[in-house]
N, C-alpha and C positions, 0 to 999 in steps of 0.2 A: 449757624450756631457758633462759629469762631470770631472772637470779636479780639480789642487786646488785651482783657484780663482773660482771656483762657490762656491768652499765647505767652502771657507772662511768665507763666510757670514751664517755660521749655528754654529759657536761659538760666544756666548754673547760679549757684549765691546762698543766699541766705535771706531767711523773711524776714522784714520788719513793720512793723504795723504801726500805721501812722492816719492820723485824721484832719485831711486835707478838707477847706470849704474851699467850694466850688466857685464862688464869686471872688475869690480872691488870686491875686497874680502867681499860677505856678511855683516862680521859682521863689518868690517871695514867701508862701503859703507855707512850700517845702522847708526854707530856712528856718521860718519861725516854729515850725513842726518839732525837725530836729534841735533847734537848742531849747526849746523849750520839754522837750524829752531826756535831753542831757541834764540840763537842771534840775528836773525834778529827780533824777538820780534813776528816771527807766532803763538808760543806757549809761552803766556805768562807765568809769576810767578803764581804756585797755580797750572797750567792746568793738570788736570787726565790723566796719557798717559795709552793705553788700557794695558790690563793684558800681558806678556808675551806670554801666549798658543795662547792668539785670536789674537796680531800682526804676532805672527809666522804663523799664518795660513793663516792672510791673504798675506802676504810674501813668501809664502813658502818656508820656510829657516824652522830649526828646532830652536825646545824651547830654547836650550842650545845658540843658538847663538844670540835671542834677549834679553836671561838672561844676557851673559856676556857681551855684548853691554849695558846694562841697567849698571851694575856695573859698569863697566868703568867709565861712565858717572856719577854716585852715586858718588863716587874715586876722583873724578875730582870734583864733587860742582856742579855741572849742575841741576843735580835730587837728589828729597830725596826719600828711602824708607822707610816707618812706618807700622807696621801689621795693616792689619784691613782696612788701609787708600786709600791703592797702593802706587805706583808710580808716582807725581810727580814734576814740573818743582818746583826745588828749587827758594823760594819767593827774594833769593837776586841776583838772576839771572836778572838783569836789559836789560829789556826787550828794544829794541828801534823801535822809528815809521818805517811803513813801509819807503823803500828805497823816497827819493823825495818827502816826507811829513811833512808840517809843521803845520799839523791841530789838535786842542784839542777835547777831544770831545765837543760836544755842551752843551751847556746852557739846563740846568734843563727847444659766443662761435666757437666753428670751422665750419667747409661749411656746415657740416652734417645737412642732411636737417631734419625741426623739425618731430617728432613722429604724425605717423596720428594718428585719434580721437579711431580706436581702439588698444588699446594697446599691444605692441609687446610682444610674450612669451620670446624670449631672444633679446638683447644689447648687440653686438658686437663693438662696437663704439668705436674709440678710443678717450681719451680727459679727461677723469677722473678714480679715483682710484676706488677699492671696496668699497663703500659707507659703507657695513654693517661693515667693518673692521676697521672703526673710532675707535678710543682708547679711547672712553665715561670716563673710569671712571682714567685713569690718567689724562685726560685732564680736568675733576672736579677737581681732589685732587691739578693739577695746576692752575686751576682757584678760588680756597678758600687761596690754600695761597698767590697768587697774590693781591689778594681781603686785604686778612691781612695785610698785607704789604705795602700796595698801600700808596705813603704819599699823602696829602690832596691836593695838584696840580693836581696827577692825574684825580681828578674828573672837573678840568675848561675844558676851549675849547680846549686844546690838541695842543701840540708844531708839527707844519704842518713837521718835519725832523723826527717825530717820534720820540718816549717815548725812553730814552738815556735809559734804562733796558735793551729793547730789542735791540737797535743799538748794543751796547756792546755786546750782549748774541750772535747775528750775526757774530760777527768783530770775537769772538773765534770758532767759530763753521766753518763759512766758510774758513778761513787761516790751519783751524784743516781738515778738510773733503775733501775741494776741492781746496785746493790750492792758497786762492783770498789774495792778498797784500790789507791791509785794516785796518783802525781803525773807532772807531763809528762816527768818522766827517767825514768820506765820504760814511756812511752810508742815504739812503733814502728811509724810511717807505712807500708802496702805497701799495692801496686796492687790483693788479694784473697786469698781464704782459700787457692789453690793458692799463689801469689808467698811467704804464709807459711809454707806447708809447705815448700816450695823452701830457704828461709830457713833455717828450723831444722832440715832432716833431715842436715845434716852434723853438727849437735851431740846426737842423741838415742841415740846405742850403735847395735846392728845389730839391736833388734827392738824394735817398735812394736804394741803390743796397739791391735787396733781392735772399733769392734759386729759382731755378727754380722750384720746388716741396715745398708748403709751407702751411701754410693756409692763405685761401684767407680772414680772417676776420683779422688776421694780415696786410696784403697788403690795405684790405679797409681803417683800421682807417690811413695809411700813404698818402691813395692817397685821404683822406677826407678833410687831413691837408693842402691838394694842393702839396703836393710831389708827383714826378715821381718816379717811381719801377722798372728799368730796371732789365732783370732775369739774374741771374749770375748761367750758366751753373753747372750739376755737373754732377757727376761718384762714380765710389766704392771707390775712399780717399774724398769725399765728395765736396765743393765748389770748382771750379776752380777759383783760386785767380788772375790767371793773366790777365784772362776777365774782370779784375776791370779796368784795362788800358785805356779798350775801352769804356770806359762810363763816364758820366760826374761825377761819384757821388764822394762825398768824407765821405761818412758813406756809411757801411756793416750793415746790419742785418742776423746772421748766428747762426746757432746752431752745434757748432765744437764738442760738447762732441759725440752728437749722432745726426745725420742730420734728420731734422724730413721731411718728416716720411719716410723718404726709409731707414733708420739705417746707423750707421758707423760713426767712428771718422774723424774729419777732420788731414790727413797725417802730420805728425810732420814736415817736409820742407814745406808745406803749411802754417802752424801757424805761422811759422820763414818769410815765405812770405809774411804773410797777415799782421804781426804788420811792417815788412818794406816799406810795401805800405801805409798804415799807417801814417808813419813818413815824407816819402818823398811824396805825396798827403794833409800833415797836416788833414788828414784827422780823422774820428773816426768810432771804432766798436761795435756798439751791441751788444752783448754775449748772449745768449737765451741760458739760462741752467734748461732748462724744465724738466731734469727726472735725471740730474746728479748721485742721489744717487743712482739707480738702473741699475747698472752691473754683469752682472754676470759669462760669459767667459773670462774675458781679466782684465787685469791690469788697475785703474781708470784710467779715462783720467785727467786730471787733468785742470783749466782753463787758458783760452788763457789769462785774464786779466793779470794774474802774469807776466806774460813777457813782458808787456808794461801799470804797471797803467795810465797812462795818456791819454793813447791811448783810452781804452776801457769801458764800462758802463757795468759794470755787473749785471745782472737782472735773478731774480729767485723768485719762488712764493712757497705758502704751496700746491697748487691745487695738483700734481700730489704723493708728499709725504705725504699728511693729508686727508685733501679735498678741493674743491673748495670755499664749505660752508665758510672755514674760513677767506675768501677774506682778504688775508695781502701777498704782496709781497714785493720786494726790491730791491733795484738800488744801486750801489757801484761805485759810478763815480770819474771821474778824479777830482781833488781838484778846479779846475776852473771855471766847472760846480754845484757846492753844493750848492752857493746859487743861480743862476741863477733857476734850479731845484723846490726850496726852494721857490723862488720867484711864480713859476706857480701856487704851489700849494694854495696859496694865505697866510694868516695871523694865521689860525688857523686848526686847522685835520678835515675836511668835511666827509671823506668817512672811514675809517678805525678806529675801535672802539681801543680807547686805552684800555679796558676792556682786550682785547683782544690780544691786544698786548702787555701785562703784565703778562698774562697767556702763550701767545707763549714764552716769555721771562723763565721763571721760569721751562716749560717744556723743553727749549733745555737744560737750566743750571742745571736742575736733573739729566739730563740723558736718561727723558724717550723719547724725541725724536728719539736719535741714538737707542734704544732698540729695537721702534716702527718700524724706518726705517728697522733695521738688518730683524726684522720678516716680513717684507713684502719682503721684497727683497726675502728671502726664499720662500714664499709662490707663489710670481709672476713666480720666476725662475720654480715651478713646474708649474705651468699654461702653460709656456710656452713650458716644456721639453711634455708636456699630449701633446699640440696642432701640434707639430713636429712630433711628434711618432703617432698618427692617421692621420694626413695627409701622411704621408709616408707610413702606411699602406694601407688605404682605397683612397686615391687620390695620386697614386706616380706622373703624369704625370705634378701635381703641383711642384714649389721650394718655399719654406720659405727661407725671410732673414729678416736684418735689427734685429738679434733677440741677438746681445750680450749686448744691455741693451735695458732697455726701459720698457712698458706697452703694446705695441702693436709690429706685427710684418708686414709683407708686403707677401702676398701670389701673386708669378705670375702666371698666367695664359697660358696657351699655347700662341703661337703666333697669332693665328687666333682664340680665343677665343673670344667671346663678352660680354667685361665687364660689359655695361649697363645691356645688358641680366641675367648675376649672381645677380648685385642687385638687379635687378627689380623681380626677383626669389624667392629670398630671405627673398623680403617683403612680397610678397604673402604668403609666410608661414608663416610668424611669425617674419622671423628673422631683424634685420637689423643689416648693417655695409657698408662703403663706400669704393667705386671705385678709386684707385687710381687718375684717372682721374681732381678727384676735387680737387685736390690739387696741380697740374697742371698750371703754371702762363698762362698767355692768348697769352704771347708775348713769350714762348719759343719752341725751335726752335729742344729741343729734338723728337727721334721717339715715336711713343705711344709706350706707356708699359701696355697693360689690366692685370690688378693686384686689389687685395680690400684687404684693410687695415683693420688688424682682434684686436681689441684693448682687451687683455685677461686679463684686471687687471678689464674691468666694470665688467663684473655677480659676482650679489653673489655665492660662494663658490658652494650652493646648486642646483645652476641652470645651473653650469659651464659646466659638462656632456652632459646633455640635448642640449644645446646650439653650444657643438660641434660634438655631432651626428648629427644635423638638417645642420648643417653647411657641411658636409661630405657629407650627402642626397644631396645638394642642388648644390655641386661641381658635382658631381660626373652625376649628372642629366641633368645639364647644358653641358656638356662637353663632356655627349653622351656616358655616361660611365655606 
């Protein structure tokens, strides 16, 4: 299972996301990469590019070839290097707005059903990160100097587009990591990924195509707003995009990085699909990029928004990277939409503490966010390599998938298995975790699949063992084994 993009992410740095073709020379590919991301203003003037050894790793090219790629570029004016400092974008490298933007920045749970009354020994759940793995004490050292700094505005009612700190700290971190075409005026501060459905479903017509496998507390808040949800079919390249045809809708809601929750990227001629259906529908797409940061077999996906801003609403929260606790997400919308958005939220910041959003600002721009991220992604990836290797031990008769990124994986069950049966198993012992089943839209028209969704980023560290011996007990029991 360990190839070099797992191993990438076990040297220190910072991500940057980049779309290398394969037919073309390395170091050559890489250059044209990076100055053509400088140019376009992805990476602005100042921005830290990761050290040599951790892009070469996560590239797997060798040192020597994102050394002289870096020189070239140094040669040329693009980057500066200084000891001590790194690497780079030279400050007179005049950045410019993303492609089709004329904007400044601005003006200064899931289906899982609740835990009975007595409390379970292990949480298989999928939906949240390890809670004990919160980063307490940088996220103090960022929240005292935010506090320092904070100028005397930040303490009124709170600009409803969100604290321009963090817009800005966003616009480089997401253009740097995943790819998104962005500056901090099409940036939109909200408390999480329902606060942005909330947000936009008075601007989307009255039908909203979503997956056939989804959560159903996502489908609720659309079909609360009086939107129809027709299910849009899917497979192992994920949504079938030409099933959008037959429907009225002219908004998508999808999750193309990693389809939740059966896993898997949505196929590169599907993406190229979906923003031309898009265009010719005038239609728009939702982006649900719930765990983007965590891959770990395969090359980042990178997002669908960059291939058509106008098209698409990019939306990501800290829930699955930090915690849920820290309720602040964010919407990267076409420029048409910023104040319409703007306008919902009303006149001033109701739900999302600017406190907070000061301190998320100060932590991506230290560094210690990607730090945090690199180390969980390590730690998840072993979570996930233990939960593979004792099921293929002690339950072969199961398959795991859905496991090259993510927090959770998708275990199928034999064909004539009965998956209520496992859960309801499951709880009696102790354990819980959910049946694929629930996530299931009402109106699709796929075959059952008895599979439960095993979420290995909840237990703490210490209970993780436990939790998948009892889990193995409970397979292997059920199943008559």
């Amino acid at each position: 299972m360990e190839n070099d993009w797992a191993n990438s992410s076990a040297i220190g740095g910072i991500d940057l996301h980049l779309d290398l073709t394969p037919s073309e020379g390395k170091r050559a590919g890489l250059t044209r990469e990076l100055r053509a991301a400088i140019r376009s203003g992805r990476l602005g003037p100042g921005t830290r590019l990761p050290p040599s050894r951790a892009l070469a790793a996560d590239l797997a090219m060798a040192r020597n070839t994102v050394s002289e790629a870096y020189a070239e570029l140094v040669a040329e004016g693009w980057l500066v290097a200084r000891q001590g400092s790194g690497t780079r974008v030279a400050q007179r490298s005049a950045a410019s707005a993303p492609s089709g933007s004329s904007l400044a920045p601005a003006a200064v749970p899931p289906r899982s059903p609740a835990l009975p009354p007595s409390r379970p020994r292990y949480n298989l759940l999928q939906g949240s990160a390890d809670a004990a793995s919160f980063p307490r004490t940088d996220w103090l050292r960022s929240a005292r100097r935010a506090l320092s700094a904070a100028p005397n505005d930040a303490f009124g009612p709170g600009d409803p587009q969100g604290r321009v700190e963090l817009r800005r700290a966003l616009t480089d971190y997401l253009a740097r990591a995943r790819g998104v075409r962005v500056d901090p005026g099409r940036v939109v501060v909200c408390s999480g990924f329902g606060h942005a459905l909330e947000l936009l479903s008075g601007l989307l017509g009255d039908v909203v195509a979503v997956e056939e496998y989804g959560l159903q507390y996502h489908r609720g808040l659309l079909r609360s707003a009086g939107l129809d949800t027709p299910a849009l079919p899917i497979d192992g390249g994920g949504a079938r995009i030409e099933a959008l045809r037959s429907t009225d809708a002219r908004t998508v809601l999808l999750t193309p990085a990693h389809q939740f929750p059966t896993g898997g990227p949505l196929r590169p001629e599907r993406r190229v699909a979906l923003v031309d259906w898009a265009a010719e529908a005038d239609g728009l797409i939702l982006e649900d990029d719930y765990d983007g940061e965590f891959r770990y077999d395969r090359q980042p996906v990178g997002a669908v928004q960059c291939l058509d801003p106008e098209r698409v609403v990019y939306l990501g929260t800290t829930s699955k990277s930090l915690s849920p606790a820290v309720r602040i997400g964010w919407l990267v919308v076409p420029e048409r939409l910023v104040r319409p958005v703007v306008d919902v939220k009303g006149d001033r910041e109701l739900r999302t503490s600017v406190l907070e959003q000061l301190t998320l600002a100060d932590y991506l721009e230290s560094g210690g966010y990607d730090r945090h991220v690199r180390r969980m992604r390590r730690r998840y990836r072993d979570r996930r390599d233990r939960l593979v290797a004792v099921l293929r031990e002690y339950v072969p008769q199961v398959r795991v998938s859905g496991i090259a990124a993510g927090l959770h994986a998708v275990v199928d069950l034999p064909p004539d298995a009965d998956e209520a049966q496992v859960v309801a198993e499951a709880e009696r012992a102790g354990l819980t975790l959910d049946g694929l089943a629930g996530y299931r839209h009402p109106d699709s028209t796929a075959s059952l699949r008895p599979a439960v969704v095993v979420g290995y980023g909840t237990p703490p560290e210490h209970a993780y063992p436990g939790a998948l011996e009892l889990l193995c007990r409970i397979l292997r029991r059920s199943l008559g084994r």
